[in-house]
Each structure stands twice: as structure tokens, then as C-alpha cells.
DRENDO-1510 file (C-alpha; in Angstrom, 1 decimal, always signed):
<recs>
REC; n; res; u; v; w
REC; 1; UNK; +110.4; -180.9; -63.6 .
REC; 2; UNK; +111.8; -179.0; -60.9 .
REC; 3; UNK; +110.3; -176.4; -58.9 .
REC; 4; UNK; +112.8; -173.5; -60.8 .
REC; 5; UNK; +110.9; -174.9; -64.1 .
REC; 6; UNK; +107.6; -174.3; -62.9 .
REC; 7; UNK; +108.1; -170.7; -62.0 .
REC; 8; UNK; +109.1; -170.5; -65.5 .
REC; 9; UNK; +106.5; -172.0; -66.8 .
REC; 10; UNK; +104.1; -169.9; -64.9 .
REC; 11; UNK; +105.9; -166.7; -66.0 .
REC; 12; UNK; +104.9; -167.6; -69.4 .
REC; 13; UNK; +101.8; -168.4; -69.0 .
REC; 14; UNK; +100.9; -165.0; -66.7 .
REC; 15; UNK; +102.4; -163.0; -69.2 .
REC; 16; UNK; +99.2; -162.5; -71.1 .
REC; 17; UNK; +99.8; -163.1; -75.1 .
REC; 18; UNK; +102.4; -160.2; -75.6 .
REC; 19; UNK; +104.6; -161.7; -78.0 .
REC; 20; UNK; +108.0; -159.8; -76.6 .
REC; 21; UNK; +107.3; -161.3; -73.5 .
REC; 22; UNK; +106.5; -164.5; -74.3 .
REC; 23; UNK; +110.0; -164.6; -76.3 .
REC; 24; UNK; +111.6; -163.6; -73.2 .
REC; 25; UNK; +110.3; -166.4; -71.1 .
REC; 26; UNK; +110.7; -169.2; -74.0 .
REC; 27; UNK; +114.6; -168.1; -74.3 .
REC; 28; UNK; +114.7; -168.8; -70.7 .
REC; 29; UNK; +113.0; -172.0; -71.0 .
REC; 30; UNK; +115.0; -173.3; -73.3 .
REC; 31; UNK; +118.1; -172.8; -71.2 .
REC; 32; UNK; +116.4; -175.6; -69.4 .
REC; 33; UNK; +116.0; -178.1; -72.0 .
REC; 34; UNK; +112.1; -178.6; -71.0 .
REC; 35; UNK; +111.0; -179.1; -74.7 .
REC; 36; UNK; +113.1; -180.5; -77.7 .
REC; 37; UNK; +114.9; -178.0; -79.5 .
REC; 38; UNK; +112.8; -179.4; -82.5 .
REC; 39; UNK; +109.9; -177.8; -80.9 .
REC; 40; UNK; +111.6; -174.8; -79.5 .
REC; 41; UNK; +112.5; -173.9; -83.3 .
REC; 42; UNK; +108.9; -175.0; -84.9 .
REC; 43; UNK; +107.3; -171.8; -81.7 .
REC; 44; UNK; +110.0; -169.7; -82.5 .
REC; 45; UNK; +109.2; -170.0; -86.0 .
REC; 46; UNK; +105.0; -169.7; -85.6 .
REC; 47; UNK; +105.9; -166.6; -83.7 .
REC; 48; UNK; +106.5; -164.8; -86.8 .
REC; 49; UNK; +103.0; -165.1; -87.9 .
REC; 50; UNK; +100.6; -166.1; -85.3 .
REC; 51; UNK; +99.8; -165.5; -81.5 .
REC; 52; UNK; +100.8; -168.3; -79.2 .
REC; 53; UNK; +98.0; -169.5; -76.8 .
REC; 54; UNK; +99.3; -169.6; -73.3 .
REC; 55; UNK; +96.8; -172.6; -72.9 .
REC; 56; UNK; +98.0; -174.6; -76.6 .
REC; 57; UNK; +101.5; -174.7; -75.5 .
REC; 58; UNK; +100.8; -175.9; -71.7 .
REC; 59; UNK; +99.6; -179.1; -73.5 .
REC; 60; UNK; +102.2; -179.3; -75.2 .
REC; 61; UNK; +104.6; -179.0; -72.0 .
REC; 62; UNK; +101.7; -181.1; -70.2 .
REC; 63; UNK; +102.3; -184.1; -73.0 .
REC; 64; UNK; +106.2; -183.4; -73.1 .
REC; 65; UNK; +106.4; -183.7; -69.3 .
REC; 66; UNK; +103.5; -187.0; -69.5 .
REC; 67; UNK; +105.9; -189.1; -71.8 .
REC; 68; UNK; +108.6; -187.8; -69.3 .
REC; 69; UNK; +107.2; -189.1; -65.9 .
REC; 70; UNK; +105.8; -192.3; -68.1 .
REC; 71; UNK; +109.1; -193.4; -68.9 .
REC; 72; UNK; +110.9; -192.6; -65.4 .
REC; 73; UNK; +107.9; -194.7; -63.4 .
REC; 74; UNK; +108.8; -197.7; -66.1 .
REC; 75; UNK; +112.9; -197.5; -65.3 .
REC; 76; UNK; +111.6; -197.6; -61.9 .
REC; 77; UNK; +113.2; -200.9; -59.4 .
REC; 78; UNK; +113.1; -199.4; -56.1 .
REC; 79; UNK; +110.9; -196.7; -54.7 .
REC; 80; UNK; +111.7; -195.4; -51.3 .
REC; 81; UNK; +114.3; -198.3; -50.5 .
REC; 82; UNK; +111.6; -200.7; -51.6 .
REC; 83; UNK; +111.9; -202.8; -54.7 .
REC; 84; UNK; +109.2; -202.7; -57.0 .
REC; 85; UNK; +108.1; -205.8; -58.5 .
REC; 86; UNK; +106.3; -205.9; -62.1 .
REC; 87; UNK; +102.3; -207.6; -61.6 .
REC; 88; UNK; +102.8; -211.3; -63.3 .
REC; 89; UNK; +101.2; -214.4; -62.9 .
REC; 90; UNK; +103.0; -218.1; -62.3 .
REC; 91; UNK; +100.6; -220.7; -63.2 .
REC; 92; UNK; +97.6; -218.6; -63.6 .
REC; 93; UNK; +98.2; -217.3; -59.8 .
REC; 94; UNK; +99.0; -213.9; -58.8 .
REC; 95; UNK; +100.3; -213.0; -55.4 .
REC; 96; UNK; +100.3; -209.8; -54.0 .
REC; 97; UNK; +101.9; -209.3; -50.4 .
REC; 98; UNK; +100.6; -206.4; -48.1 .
REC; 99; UNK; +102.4; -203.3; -48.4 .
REC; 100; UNK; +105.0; -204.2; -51.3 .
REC; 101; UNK; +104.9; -201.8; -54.3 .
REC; 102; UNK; +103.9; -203.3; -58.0 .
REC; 103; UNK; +104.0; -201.8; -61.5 .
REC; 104; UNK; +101.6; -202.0; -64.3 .
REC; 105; UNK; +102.0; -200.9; -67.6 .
REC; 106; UNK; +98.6; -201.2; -69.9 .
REC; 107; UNK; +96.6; -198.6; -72.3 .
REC; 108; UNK; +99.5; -195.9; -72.8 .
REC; 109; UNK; +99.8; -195.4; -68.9 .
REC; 110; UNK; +102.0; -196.9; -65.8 .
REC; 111; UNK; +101.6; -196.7; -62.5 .
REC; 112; UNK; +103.5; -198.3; -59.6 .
REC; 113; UNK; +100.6; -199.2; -56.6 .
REC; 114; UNK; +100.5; -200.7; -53.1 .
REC; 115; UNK; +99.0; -203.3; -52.2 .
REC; 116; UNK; +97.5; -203.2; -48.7 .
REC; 117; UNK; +94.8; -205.4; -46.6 .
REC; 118; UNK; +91.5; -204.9; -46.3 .
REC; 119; UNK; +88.8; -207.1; -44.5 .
REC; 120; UNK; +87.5; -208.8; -48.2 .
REC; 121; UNK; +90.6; -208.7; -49.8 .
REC; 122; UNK; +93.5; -206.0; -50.2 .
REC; 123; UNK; +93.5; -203.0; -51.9 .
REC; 124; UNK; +95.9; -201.5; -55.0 .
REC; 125; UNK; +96.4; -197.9; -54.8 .
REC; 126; UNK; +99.0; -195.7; -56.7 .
REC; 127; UNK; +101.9; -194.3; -55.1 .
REC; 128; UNK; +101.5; -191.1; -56.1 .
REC; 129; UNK; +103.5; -189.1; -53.1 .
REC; 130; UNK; +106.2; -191.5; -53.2 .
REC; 131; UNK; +106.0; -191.3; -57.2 .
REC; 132; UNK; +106.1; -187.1; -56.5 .
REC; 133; UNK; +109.0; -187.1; -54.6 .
REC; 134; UNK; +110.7; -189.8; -56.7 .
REC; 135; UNK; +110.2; -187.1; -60.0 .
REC; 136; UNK; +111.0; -184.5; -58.3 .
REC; 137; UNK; +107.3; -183.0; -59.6 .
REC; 138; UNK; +104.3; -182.4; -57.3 .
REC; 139; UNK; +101.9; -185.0; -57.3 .
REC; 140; UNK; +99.1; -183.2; -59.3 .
REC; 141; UNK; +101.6; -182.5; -62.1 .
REC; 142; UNK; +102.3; -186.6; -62.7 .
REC; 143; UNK; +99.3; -187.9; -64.9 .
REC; 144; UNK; +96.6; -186.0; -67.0 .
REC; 145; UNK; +93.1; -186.5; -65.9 .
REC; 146; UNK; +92.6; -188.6; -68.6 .
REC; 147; UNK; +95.4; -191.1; -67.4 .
REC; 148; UNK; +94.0; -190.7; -63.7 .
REC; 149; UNK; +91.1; -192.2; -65.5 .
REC; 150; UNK; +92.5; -195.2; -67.1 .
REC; 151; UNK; +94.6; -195.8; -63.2 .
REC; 152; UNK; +91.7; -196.1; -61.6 .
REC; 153; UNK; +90.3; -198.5; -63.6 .
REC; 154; UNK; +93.4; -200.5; -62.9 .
REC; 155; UNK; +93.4; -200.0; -59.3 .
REC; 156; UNK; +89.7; -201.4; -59.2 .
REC; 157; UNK; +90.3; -204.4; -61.6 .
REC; 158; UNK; +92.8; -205.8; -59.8 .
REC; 159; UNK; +91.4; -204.9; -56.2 .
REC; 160; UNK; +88.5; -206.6; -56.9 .
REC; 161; UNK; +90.1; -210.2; -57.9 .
REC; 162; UNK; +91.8; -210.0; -54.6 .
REC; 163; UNK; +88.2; -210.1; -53.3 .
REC; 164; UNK; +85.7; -212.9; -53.9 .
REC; 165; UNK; +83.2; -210.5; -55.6 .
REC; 166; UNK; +85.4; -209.7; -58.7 .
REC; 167; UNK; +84.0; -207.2; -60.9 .
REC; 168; UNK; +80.7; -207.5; -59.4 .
REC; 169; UNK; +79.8; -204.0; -58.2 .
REC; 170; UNK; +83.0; -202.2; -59.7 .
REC; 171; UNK; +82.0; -198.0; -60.1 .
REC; 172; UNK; +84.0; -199.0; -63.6 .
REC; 173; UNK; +82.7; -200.8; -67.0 .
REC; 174; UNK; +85.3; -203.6; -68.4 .
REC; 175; UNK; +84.6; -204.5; -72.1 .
REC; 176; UNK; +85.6; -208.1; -72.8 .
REC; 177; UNK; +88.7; -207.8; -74.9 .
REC; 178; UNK; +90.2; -204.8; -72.0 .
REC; 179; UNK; +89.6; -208.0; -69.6 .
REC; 180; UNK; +91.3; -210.4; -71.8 .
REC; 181; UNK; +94.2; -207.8; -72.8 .
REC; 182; UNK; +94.7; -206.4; -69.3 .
REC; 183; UNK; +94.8; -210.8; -67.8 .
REC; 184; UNK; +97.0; -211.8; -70.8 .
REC; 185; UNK; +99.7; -208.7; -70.1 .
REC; 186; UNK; +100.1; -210.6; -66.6 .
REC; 187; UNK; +100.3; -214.0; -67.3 .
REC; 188; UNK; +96.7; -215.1; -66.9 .
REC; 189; UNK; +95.0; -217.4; -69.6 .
REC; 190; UNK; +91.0; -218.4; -69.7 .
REC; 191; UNK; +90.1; -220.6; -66.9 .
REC; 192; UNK; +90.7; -221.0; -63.4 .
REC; 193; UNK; +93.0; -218.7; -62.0 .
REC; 194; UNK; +94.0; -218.0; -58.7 .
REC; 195; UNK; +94.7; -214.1; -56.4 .
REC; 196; UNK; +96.7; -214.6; -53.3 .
REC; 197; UNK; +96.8; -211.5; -51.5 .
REC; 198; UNK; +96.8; -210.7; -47.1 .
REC; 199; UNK; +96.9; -214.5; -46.4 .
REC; 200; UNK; +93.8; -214.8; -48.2 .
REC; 201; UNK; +93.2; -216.9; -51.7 .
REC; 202; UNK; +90.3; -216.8; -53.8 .
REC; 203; UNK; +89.4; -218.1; -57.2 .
REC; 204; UNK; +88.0; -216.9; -60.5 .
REC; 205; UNK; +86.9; -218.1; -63.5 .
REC; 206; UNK; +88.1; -216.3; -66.7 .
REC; 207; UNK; +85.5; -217.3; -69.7 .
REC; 208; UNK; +87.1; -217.2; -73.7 .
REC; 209; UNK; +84.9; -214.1; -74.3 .
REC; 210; UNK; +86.1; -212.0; -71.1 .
REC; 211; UNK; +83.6; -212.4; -68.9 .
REC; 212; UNK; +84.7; -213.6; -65.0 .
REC; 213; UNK; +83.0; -215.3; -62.6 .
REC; 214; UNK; +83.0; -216.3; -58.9 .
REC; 215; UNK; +84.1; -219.8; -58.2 .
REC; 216; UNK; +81.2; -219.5; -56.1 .
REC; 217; UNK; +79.3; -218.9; -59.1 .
REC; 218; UNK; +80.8; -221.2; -61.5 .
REC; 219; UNK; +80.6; -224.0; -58.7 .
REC; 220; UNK; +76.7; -223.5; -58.3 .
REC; 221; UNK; +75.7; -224.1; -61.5 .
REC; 222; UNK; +78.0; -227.6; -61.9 .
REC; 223; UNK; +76.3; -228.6; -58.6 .
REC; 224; UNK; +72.6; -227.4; -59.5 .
REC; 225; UNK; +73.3; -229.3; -63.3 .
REC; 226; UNK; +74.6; -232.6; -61.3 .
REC; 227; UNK; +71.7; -232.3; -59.0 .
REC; 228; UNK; +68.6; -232.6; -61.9 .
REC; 229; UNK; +67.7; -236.1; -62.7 .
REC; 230; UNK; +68.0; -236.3; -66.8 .
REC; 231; UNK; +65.4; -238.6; -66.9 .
REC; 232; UNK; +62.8; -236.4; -66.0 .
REC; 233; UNK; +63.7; -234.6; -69.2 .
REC; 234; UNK; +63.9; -237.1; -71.4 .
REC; 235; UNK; +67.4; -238.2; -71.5 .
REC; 236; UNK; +68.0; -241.8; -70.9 .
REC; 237; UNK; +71.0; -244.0; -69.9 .
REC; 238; UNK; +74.1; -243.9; -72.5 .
REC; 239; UNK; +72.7; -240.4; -73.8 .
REC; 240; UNK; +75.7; -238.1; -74.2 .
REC; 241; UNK; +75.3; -234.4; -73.0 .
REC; 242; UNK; +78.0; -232.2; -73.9 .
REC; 243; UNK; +79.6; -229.5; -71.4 .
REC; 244; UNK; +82.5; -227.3; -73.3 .
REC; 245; UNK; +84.8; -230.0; -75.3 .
REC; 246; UNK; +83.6; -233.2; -73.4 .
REC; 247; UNK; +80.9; -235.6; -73.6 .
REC; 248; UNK; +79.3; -237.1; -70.2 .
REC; 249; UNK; +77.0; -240.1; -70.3 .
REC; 250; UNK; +73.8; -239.9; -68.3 .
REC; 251; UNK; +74.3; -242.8; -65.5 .
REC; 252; UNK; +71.8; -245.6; -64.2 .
REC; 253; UNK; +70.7; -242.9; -61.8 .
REC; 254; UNK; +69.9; -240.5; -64.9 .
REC; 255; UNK; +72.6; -238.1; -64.0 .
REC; 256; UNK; +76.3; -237.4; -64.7 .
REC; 257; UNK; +79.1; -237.0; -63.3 .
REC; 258; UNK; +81.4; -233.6; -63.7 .
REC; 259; UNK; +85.0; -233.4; -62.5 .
REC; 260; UNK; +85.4; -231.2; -59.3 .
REC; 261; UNK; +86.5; -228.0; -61.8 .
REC; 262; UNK; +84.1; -228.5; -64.1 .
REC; 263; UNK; +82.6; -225.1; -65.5 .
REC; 264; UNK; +79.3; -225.0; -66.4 .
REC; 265; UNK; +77.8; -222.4; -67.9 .
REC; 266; UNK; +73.8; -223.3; -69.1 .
REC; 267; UNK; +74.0; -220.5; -71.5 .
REC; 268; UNK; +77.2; -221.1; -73.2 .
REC; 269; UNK; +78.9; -224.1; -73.1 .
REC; 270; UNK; +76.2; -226.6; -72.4 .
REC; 271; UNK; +74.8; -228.8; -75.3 .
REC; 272; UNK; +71.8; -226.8; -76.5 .
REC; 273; UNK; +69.8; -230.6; -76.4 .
REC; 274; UNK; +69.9; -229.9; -72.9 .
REC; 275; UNK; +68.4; -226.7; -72.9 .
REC; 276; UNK; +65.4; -227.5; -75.4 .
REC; 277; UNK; +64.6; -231.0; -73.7 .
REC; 278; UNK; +64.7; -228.9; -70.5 .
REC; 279; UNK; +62.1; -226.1; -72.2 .
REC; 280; UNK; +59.9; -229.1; -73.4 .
REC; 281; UNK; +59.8; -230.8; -70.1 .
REC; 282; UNK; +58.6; -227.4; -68.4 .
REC; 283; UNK; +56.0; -227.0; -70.9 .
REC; 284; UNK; +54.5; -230.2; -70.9 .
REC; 285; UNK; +54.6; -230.3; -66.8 .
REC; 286; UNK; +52.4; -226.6; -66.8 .
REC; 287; UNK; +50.0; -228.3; -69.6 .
REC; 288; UNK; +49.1; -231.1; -67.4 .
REC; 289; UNK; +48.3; -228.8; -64.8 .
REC; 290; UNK; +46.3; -226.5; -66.7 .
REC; 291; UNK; +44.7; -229.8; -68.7 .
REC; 292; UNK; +44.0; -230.8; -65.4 .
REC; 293; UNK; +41.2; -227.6; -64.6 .
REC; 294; UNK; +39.7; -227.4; -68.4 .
REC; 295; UNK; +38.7; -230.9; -68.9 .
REC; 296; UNK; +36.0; -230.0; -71.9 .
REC; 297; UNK; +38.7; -227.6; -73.5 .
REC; 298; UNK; +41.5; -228.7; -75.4 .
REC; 299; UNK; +44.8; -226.4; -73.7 .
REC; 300; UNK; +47.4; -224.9; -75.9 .
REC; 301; UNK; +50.9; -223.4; -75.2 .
REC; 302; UNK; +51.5; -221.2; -78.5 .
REC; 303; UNK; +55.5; -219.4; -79.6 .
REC; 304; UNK; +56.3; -217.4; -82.5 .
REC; 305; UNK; +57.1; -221.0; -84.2 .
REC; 306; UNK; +55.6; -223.8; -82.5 .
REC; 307; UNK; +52.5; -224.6; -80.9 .
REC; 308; UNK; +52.5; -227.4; -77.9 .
REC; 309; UNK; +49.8; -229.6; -76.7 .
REC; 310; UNK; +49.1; -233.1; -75.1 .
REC; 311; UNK; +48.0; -236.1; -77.2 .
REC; 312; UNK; +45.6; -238.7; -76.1 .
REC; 313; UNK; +48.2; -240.6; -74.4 .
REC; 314; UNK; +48.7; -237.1; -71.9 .
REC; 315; UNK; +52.4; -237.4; -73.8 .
REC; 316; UNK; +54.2; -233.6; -75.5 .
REC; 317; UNK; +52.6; -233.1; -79.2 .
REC; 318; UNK; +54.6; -230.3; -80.9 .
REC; 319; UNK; +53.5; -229.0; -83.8 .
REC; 320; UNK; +54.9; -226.1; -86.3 .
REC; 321; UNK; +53.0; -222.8; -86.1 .
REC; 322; UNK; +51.9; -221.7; -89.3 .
REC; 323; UNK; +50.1; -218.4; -87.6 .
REC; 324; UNK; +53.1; -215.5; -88.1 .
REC; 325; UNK; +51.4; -213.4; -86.3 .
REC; 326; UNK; +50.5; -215.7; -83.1 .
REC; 327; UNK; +51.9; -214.7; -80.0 .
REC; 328; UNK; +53.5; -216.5; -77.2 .
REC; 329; UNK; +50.5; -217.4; -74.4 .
REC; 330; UNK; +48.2; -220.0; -74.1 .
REC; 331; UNK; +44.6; -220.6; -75.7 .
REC; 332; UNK; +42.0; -223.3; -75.8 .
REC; 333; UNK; +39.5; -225.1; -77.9 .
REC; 334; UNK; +36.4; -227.1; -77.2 .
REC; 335; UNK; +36.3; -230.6; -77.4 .
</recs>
């Protein structure tokens, strides 16, 4: 909207609610085609029995002039003699190169943003100047508040996968469908995927239920998993433990062997064997120590379901709580 169209606009709004004046200014207005002459007739017509509010029908020039600037930014290829290049992913790897201008297009708003380098990763900011003097509007004038909003949180999702940190310490919350929506309108499926950005490249892990994770994250837990000897647990050699869709077989050495990639995540995708045999094997290891200091007392480890206690042979006995209203802790008889 040019600047001739916002005197107008403020001449209306100024005017106070005198309905001769505001007739004048709207048969000005419409000399300027800034509303749809469907609208123009639907006010002229509510003139003839209500008061316009100054304030209803600047939203109604605020929307008319939204859907305006959101279709211009979306025609957009070049933006101050440089091209602008839409955000989408080869492979599952995005690249973004320092200073070059990219559009995005998600939740009812677009934005075009810069990408430029910062000492963790690079940074995505909106044009807006540029995007100002492209529409010929001022800058203010170009999104609502609402749709500054929903920018930022674009700004910050894709900033932070340039870093290693992710969404780790974002100022914004990310449900896991927005995640999943906002990766898949790139290019980006579950699983690894890589952000090239400034000469740097980092790698995240994109889980089925939209939750990301560092490969620094994702990496620790396959090498803390490889690193526990199963037997100790009570898996023994040819057991099968399964981690997402495969099966591994404990070794000789009572361990096995994940693929460099591997994602491992204990509460998820790991068989839930694993988990319980692990509980067990904690439980039985803190009632040999405690057995250890009460040797005229019989020790206890009690849940909601299950109490646990060493047999004769010093060997796990698990039996099924028939107290509903024990708690968890630990208790003792005499011998």
C-alpha cells in the first residue's frame, strides 16, 4: 500500500464516527481499489443502519492488506538483485549458505529470511526492510503481531538445527506434529538428517513422534548400551534383544554389536526385556548389600505389585503383592 493510501486511511480513521465524513473518505478510498468492491458495497450498505467503528474496519483493511503482502512475498524470486531460494532438503540434508535469502511458507504465514553466521551455527532472520521496500509498505505494516508470532518461531526452529543444541533451550514450545509438519514441508523424513550451514555440519536425529535429538545424544546412549555387559543382567549368549525393528544377539563377551547409526533410545525403542531384567538386576544387587548388614532379619524390597527378596541360594525371589495398599520401600522380618 502506498504511502498516498495510508494518509487515506488515517483520514478515516481521525475522522471520529461522523458518518458524512466517513462516506467522504471511503468514496475516496475506493478510487484506490484498497478493498474489493464486494466489501466496499456490503460498508456502504451497513452505513444505512449502523455506526462504522474506525477500529472494526482497520482489521478489515489490516486482513485485506495481510493476504496482500502474503501473496507478493510467495511470487517473490529475487529480492534486492538476490535470488531467493525456497528451504528444501536433498537426502535429508539442508544447506543454508551465509548471507543468501530463503523462503518458508508454513501455518498461514511466509517469510523470506537470511541466513548469516554465527560462532555455533548461523542464524535465520526475516528480511523485513528489504521485504518493506520490496511492497512498497513500511515495515511495521507487513505482518500482524500474531504472524510476527508464528515467524519467530520459524526463525528459531531452523536456527537452532544449524546449531548442535537443536531445540534445547529455544524461548519457543514445538508440539510434536508442528515438528513433524514444519520437517516434512522441507523434505526431511524421521531419522538422521543433516544442516549444513557457514562451513559447519551437524546432525540430528528426528524420532517418529517429533521429538529431536543431538547426535551427541543419540550416540551416547548406543555407546553407554554397547558398553553394559548383558550377562550381568541375566541375558546369556544367543539371547536376542530388540532395538527398533532389529534383533541383536548377545555375543560370547555378553554384549552386542550396533551399527555405527544405530539409535538407541532406552525408553522407546529398546526391548522392554531389557529394561525389566535391568530393574531386577539393580534390585537384587541393593538386597545383597542391605542382606549383608541385617543378618537376623529377613530384607524386603516392596512395589505397588511385587515384592522382592533373596532365597536361600542369595539368588532374586519375586513374588506377587497381594497388599494394595503397600507402598514402594523396603521392610524386614525376623528370622
Amino acid at each position: 500500500m502506498k504511502m498516498q493510501h495510508f494518509s487515506l486511511m488515517r483520514s478515516l480513521f481521525n475522522n471520529g464516527s461522523s458518518k458524512t465524513n466517513m462516506l467522504s473518505t471511503m468514496k475516496q478510498l475506493s478510487q484506490y481499489n484498497q478493498l474489493s468492491k464486494g466489501t466496499m458495497k456490503k460498508l456502504y450498505e451497513k452505513l444505512d443502519t449502523v455506526e462504522i467503528s474506525p477500529s472494526s474496519l482497520q482489521k478489515q483493511v489490516a486482513s485485506k492488506q495481510g493476504i496482500t503482502s502474503r501473496q507478493a512475498i510467495q511470487s517473490l524470486t529475487h529480492l534486492q538483485g538476490k535470488e531467493v531460494k525456497e528451504i528444501k532438503a536433498k537426502n535429508n540434508v539442508l544447506e543454508f549458505d551465509d548471507g543468501a535469502l530463503y523462503r518458508f511458507s508454513f501455518n498461514g504465514v511466509s517469510t523470506v529470511m537470511q541466513s548469516f553466521y554465527h560462532g555455533s551455527g548461523s542464524i535465520l532472520g526475516t528480511a523485513f526492510t528489504e521485504l518493506g521496500e520490496r511492497l512498497g509498505v513500511e515495515t511495521g505494516t507487513i505482518y500482524s503481531q500474531q504472524d510476527v508470532t508464528k515467524i519467530n518461531k520459524i526463525e528459531d526452529f531452523f536456527s537452532g538445527f544449524t546449531g548442535r543444541s537443536g531445540l534445547i533451550g529455544s524461548r519457543h514450545s514445538y508440539s510434536g506434529e508442528e515438528v513433524l509438519d514444519m520437517f516434512k514441508s522441507v523434505g526431511i523424513e524421521p531419522g538422521w538428517f543433516t544442516v549444513k550451514s557457514s562451513g559447519q555440519t551437524v546432525r540430528h536425529y528426528l524420532r517418529e513422534d517429533g521429538r529431536t535429538f543431538s547426535e551427541k545424544q543419540v550416540l551416547g546412549s548406543r555407546n553407554t548400551f554397547m558398553s553394559h555387559n548383558l550377562f550381568d543382567i541375566g541375558y546369556k549368549q544367543g539371547e536376542k534383544i530388540t532395538i527398533g525393528d532389529t534383533d541383536y544377539e548377545v555375543d560370547e563377551t555378553g554384549h552386542i554389536n550396533l551399527p555405527p547409526d544405530a539409535a538407541v533410545f532406552l525408553t522407546h525403542n529398546v526391548d522392554p526385556m531389557y529394561t525389566k531384567r535391568k530393574q531386577l538386576a539393580t534390585i537384587k544387587d541393593q538386597l545383597i548389600k542391605t542382606q549383608a548388614t541385617r543378618p537376623e532379619e529377613q530384607v524386603f524390597f516392596s512395589t505397588p505389585t511385587h515384592d522382592y527378596t533373596l532365597d536361600g541360594n542369595g539368588e532374586l525371589l519375586e513374588t506377587k503383592n497381594l497388599n494394595s495398599n503397600r507402598q514402594t520401600g523396603w521392610w524386614t522380618t525376623k528370622l
